[in-house]
matplotlib code that plots the C-alpha trace (Angstrom):
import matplotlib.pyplot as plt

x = [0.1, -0.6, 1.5, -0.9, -1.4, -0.7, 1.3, 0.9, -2.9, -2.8, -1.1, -3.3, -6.6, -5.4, -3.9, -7.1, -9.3, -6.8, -7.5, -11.5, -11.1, -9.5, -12.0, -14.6, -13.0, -12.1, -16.1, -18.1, -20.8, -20.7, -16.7, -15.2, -12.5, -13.8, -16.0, -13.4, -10.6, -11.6, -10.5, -6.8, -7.3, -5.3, -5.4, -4.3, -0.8, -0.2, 2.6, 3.8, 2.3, 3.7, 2.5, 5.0, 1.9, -0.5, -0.4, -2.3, -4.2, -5.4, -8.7, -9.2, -12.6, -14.9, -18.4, -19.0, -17.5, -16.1, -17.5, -15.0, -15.8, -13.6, -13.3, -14.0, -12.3, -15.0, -17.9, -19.1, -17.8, -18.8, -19.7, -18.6, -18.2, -14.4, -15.6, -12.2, -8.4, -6.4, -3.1, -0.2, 3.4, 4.4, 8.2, 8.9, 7.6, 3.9, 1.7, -2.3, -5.2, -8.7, -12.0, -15.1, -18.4, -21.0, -24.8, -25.8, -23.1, -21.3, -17.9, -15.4, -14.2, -10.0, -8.8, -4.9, -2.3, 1.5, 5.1, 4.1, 0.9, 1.7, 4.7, 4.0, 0.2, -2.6, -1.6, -5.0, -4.7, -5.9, -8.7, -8.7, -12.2, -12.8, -15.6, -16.9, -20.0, -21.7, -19.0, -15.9, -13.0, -10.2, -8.1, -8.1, -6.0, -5.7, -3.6, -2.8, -1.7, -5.6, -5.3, -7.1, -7.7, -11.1, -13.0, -11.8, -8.3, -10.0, -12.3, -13.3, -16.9, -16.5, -15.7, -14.3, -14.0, -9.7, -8.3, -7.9, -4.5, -4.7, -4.3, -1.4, 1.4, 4.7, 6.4, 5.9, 3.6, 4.7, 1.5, -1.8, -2.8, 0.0, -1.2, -3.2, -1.6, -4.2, -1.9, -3.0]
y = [-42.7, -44.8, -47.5, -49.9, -49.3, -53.0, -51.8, -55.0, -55.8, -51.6, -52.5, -56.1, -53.6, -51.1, -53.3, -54.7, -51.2, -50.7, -54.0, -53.0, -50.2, -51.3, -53.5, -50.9, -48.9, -51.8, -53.6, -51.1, -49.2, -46.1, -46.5, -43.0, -44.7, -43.9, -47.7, -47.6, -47.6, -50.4, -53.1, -52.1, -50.7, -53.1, -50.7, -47.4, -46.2, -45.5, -44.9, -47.7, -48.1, -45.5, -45.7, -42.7, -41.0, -41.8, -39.0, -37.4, -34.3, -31.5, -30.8, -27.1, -26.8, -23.5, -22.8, -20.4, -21.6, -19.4, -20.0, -21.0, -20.9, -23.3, -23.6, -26.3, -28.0, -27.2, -25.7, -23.4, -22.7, -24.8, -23.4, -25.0, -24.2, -24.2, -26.4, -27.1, -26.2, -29.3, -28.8, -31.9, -32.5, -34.6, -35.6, -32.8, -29.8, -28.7, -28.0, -27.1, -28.3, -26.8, -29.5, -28.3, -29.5, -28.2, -28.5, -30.9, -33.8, -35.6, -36.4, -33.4, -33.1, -32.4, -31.2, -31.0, -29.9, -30.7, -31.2, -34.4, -32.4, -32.5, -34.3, -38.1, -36.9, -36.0, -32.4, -30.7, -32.2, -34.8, -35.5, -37.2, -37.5, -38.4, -39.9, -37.8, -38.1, -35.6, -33.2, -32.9, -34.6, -32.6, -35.2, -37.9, -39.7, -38.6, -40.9, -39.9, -43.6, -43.0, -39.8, -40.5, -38.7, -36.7, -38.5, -35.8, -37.2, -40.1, -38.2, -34.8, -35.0, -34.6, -31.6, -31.4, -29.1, -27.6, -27.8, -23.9, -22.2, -22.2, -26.5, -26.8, -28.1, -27.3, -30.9, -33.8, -36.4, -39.6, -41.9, -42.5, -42.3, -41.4, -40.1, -41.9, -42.8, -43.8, -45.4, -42.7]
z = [72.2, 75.3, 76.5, 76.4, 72.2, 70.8, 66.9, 66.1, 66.3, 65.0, 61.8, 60.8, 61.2, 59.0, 56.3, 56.4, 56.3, 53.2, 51.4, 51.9, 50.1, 47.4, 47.1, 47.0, 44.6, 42.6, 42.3, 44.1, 41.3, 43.8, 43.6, 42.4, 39.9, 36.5, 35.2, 32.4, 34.4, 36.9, 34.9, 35.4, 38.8, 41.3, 44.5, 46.2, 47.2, 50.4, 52.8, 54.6, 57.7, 60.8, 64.1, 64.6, 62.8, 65.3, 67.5, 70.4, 70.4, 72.5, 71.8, 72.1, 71.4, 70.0, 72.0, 69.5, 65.6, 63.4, 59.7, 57.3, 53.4, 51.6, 48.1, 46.3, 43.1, 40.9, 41.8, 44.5, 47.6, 50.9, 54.0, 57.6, 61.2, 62.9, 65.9, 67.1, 67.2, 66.9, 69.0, 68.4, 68.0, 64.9, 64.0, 66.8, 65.5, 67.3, 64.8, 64.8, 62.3, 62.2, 63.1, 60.9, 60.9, 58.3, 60.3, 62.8, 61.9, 64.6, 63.1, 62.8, 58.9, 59.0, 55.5, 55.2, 53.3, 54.1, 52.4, 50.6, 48.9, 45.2, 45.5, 47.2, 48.1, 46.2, 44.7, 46.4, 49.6, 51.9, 54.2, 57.6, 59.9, 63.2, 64.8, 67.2, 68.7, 71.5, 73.2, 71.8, 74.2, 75.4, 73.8, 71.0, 68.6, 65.3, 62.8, 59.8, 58.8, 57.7, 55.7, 52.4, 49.0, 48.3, 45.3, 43.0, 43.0, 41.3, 38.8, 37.5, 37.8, 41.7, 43.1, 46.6, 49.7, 49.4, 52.9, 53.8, 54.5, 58.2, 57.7, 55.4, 57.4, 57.3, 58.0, 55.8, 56.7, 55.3, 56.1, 54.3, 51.1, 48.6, 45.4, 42.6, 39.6, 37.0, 34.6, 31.9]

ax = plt.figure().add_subplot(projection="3d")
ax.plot(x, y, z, "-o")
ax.set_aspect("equal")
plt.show()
């Protein structure tokens, strides 16, 4: 983190990306929480808000990408390209997470697993994506305080990419999305 980062101003804009959200999910037609559940639906857990969370990366990137198949929750198996090696330190321990793309798409697609998956976190994982538009940098932020569920979390009928083994994390990561409780 930079010592110029302003928590304060930080914190307002994601409370604020959360509150959209839950709007979304809670009027939206396209919103993956099951119509007949929307009527009780009054937001997503998350994690309370840690800048500790927000950390820096190295950006090791891949001139030529690996493929990597992952499976899916139900359905066939996806196809993407390992574009990048993500190298950081969080709550002291280094720790590394693989960047995929799938085609010509800008952003790079971070699936994760770590010590709150299936306990406090959505019990396939979590997803995080970062916005990444013509080379990759040699460095970026990457916060987790923005670590969100895959739609299947919310319903069966979507089936969604599983983060693969080489991005499940051996420290917890107490930030974003916790899991969904449906009420049921």
């Amino acid at each position: 983190m930079t010592d110029d980062f302003d928590t304060e101003r930080w914190r307002e804009e994601l409370l604020a990306l959360r509150e959209e959200k839950d709007e979304f999910f809670a009027e939206h037609p396209q919103s993956p929480i099951p119509p007949d559940e929307r009527g009780d639906f009054d937001g997503l857990a998350y994690f309370d808000p840690d800048p500790e969370y927000r950390v820096e990366v190295r950006v090791e990137r891949h001139d030529d990408p690996d493929p990597v198949v992952m499976e899916t929750t139900a359905g066939p198996e996806v196809r993407y390209e390992r574009v990048a090696t993500l190298r950081f330190e969080v709550r002291g321990t280094e720790q590394t997470l693989g960047a995929y793309r799938q085609g010509s798409e800008e952003g790079l697609f971070v699936p994760f697993r770590d010590k709150t998956t299936g306990q406090e976190s959505y019990h396939q994982g979590r997803y995080m994506e970062l916005d990444v538009e013509g080379d990759l940098p040699e460095g970026l932020p990457l916060d987790f305080n923005l670590a969100y569920n895959p739609f299947c979390a919310y319903s069966e009928t979507f089936s969604c990419p599983l983060p693969p083994e080489e991005n499940w994390l051996d420290v917890a990561v107490g930030a974003g999305e916790r899991a969904y409780d449906s009420g049921e």
